[in-house]
Steps between C-alpha positions, in 0.01 A plus 500: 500500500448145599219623737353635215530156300330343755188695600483560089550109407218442865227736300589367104639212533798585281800715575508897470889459404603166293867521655705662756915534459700454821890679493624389745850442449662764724375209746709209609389191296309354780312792589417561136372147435282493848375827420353375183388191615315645743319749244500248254236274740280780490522513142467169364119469577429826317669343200770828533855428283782597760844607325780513721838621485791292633875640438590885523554745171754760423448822496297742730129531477260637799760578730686202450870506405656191392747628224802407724357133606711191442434414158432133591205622687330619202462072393256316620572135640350203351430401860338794588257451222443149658410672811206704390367262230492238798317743730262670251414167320383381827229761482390499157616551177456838411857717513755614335870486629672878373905324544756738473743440202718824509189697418494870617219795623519838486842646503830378337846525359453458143722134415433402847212262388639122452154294446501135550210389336622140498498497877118430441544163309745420786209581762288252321722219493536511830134521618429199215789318652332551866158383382674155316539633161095449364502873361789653342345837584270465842612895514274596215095465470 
C-alpha cells in the first residue's frame, strides 16, 4: 500500500491514502518502533499521518488470543511512550501513538474490561517532563 502511496504521490503530487495504521504490538517493543520508523521515513515526505500501536489489548481478534495475558501487559509504560515519540519526532511530526490503557478487541469476558484512561495524562507528564516541561501536553497536536 505504501508502493501505491508513492508512485500515486510521484504522478499527483499528493497522497492516494492520507494515513496508514501500523499494529504492531504482537512485536517486541523494539521491533515495533524500528518497524515504524523505518515506514515512517518513507512517509514523512508524502505528508502521510502514521498511527502506531505500542502496548498489547485483551481479548482475541484475527487470530490473536490474549484473554489469558498478564493483566499488567495490557498498560502501557510512560517510558515506552518516550521511546516512540523520541524516534518518530525525529522524522516528522505527523503520528499518532494508539497506548494501551486496558483497552480490548474483539472477544471478551464481559467485567473483564478495567480502562485506565488516566494512564494517558500520566504518559504526558512524562514526555513534558523529558522535553523540560515547555508543553504540558507535547502528546497532543
Amino acid at each position: 500500500m505504501l508502493e501505491a502511496n508513492e508512485t500515486y504521490f510521484k504522478q499527483h503530487q499528493e497522497p492516494l491514502f492520507s494515513s496508514h495504521m501500523l499494529d504492531l504490538s504482537e512485536e517486541s517493543k523494539d521491533d515495533n518502533i524500528a518497524t515504524c520508523v523505518k515506514y515512517f521515513r518513507r512517509m514523512a515526505p508524502l505528508g502521510i499521518w502514521l498511527e502506531m500501536e505500542i502496548g498489547i489489548t485483551g481479548g482475541e481478534e484475527d487470530g490473536v488470543d490474549n484473554t489469558g495475558v498478564d493483566n499488567s501487559k495490557l498498560y502501557t509504560q510512560p517510558e515506552d511512550i518516550w521511546d516512540v515519540y523520541s524516534a518518530l519526532s525525529a522524522i516528522g511530526p505527523n503520528f499518532s501513538i494508539a497506548a494501551a490503557f486496558g483497552n480490548v478487541h474483539g472477544v471478551y469476558k464481559p467485567g473483564n474490561v478495567k480502562l485506565h484512561p488516566e494512564l494517558l495524562e500520566k504518559h504526558q507528564k512524562h514526555v513534558s517532563q523529558k522535553l523540560g516541561g515547555a508543553s504540558p501536553k507535547p502528546l497532543c497536536v
